[in-house]
C-alpha positions in Angstrom: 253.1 13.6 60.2 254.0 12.6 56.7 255.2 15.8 55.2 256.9 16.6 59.2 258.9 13.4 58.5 259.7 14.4 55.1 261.2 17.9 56.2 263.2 15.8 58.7 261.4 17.6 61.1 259.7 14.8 62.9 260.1 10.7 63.1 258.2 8.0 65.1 259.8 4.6 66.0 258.9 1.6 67.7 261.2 0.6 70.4 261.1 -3.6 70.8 262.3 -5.7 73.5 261.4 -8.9 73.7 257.5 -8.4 74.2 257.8 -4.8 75.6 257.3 -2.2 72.8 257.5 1.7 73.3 257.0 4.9 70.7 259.4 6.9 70.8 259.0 10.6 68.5 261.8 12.4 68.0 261.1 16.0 67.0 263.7 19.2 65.6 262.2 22.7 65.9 262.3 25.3 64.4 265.5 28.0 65.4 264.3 30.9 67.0 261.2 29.7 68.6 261.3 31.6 71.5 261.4 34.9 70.0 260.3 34.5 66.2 256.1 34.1 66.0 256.6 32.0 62.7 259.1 29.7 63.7 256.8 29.6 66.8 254.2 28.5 65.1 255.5 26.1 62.9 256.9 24.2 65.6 253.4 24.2 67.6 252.4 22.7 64.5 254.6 20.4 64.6 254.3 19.1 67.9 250.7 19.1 67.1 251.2 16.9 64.6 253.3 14.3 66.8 250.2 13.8 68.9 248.0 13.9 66.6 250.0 10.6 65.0 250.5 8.9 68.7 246.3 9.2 69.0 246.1 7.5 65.8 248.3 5.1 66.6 246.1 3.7 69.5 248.2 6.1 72.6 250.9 3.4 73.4 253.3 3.7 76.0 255.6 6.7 74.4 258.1 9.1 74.2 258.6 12.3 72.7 262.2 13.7 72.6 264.5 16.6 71.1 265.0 20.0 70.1 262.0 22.2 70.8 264.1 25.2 69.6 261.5 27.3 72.5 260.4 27.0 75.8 257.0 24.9 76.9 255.1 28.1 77.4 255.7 29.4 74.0 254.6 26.0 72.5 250.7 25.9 72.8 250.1 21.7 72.2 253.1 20.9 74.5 251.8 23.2 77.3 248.4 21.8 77.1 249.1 18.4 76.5 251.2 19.1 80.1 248.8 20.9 82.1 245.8 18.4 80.7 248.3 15.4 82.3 248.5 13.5 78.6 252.5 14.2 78.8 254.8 14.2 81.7 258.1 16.7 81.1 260.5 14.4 82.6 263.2 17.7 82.8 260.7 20.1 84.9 260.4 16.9 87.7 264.1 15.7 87.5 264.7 16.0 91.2 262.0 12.8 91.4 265.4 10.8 90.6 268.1 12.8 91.8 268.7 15.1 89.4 268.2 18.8 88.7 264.6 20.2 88.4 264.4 22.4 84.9 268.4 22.5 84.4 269.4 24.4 81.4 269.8 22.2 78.7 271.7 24.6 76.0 274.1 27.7 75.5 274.8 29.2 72.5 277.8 30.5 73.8 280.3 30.5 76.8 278.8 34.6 77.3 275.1 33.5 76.5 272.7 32.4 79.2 271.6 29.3 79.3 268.1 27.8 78.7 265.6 25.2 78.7 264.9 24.4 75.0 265.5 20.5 74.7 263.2 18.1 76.3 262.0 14.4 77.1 258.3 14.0 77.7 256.7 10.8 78.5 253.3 9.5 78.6 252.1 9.3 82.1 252.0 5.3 81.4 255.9 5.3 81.7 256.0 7.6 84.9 256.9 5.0 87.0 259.2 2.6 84.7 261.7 5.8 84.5 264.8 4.9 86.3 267.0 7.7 85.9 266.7 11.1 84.0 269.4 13.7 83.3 271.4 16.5 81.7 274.8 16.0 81.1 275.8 19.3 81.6 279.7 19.9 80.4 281.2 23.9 81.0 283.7 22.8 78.1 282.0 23.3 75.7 278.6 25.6 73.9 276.0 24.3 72.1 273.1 21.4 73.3 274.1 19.0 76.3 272.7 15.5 76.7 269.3 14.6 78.0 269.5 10.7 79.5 266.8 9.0 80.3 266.4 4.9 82.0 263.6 3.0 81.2 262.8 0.0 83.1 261.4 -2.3 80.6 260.4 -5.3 83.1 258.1 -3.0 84.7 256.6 -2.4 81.2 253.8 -4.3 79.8 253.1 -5.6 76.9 251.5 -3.2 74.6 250.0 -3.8 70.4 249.0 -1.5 68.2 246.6 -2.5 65.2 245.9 -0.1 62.1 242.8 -1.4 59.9 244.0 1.6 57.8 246.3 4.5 57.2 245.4 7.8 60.3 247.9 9.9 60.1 247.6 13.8 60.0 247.9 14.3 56.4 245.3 11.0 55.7 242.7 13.0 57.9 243.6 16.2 56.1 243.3 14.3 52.1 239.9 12.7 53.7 238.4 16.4 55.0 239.2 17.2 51.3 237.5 14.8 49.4 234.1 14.9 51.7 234.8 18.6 50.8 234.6 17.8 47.1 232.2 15.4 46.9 230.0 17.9 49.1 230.9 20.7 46.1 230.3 18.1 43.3 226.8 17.3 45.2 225.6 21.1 45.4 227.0 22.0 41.8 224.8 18.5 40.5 221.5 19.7 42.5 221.6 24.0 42.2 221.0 23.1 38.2 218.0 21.3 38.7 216.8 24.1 41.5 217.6 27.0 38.9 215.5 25.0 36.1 212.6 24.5 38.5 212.5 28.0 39.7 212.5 29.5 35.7 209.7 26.4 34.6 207.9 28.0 37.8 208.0 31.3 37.0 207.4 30.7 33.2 204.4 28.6 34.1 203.2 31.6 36.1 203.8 34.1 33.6 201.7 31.8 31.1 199.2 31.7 33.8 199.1 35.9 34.1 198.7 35.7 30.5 195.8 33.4 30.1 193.8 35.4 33.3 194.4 38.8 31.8 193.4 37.8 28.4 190.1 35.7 29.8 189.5 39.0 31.9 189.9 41.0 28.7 187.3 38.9 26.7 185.2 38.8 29.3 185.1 42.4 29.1 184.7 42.8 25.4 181.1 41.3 25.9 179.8 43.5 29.0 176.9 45.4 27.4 
């Protein structure tokens, strides 16, 4: 999450009123998504990393909005995290208050097609405290249109989130690589110790050979 926010690529804010509180993420994929496997992939990461942050934070009541740059189907964590029911694409079920169900969303160009590539997802904890959801579609103009979306914040309840310490997706990642290290440090401090009893073993052996032959030798010196 850290080095997503960084890039300017991801944020996470905490949305307060009165005793209410929401998270809402805010993500920018990368251009070309749809067709481009890197750019593909580096947003999947990304998105990965927004839900890996909202576990962390305890899975309040949240939102995750912007610019996939792609479609769902081409995103792996968004598609899953749909079908699995943990997020609820607010565009692909707009009809449920009056609006259009997977409306385009952007158009490059007056000649271009349109197409789905911004979104609103929501945790299925907000489902019903959405009042309203839409895109506000304008033919004047190309580029990205609008998504609006009503909360009902009296239906919402009140939510806390408590971090004893730091969980985010590089944290995890710096504590996989010290157990890593200290794991190394542990097997480069004990092979030593293996190596010098295996050579006092085999020297000790050796000595042993020694002694046997040579008894076996004087012993034969003084057979008649």
């Amino acid at each position: 999450y850290n080095k997503a926010y960084n890039m300017g690529r991801l944020t996470a804010h905490t949305l307060e009123a009165g005793n209410k509180e929401i998270l809402i993420f805010n993500f920018y994929g990368w251009t070309g998504g749809e067709k481009c496997n890197e750019a593909q992939q580096r947003t999947d990461d990304l998105m990965c990393a927004a839900i890996i942050e909202w576990e962390a934070r305890g899975k309040p009541p949240a939102i995750f909005a912007g610019d996939l740059n792609a479609t769902v189907p081409r995103i792996p964590a968004m598609a899953q995290a749909i079908q699995d029911g943990t997020l609820y694409d607010c565009g692909a079920n707009a009809s449920t208050w009056g609006g259009i169900d997977c409306q385009p969303t952007h158009k490059a160009s007056r000649h271009a097609k349109a197409t789905r590539i911004d979104y609103i997802f929501i945790t299925p904890d907000l489902i019903d405290k959405v009042a309203g959801f839409q895109v506000d579609w304008c033919d004047d103009y190309p580029g990205h249109h609008p998504l609006q979306l009503k909360i009902d914040l009296g239906k919402l309840t009140k939510t806390t989130t408590t971090c004893t310490y730091a969980d985010t997706t590089d944290d995890r990642l710096q504590q996989q690589r010290h157990a890593h290290k200290h794991a190394c440090t542990r097997a480069r401090a004990t092979t030593p110790h293996a190596h010098t009893h295996a050579r006092t073993h085999a020297r000790t052996h050796k000595q042993d050979y020694h002694t046997h032959t040579s008894k076996l030798t004087h012993s034969h010196t003084h057979i008649p």
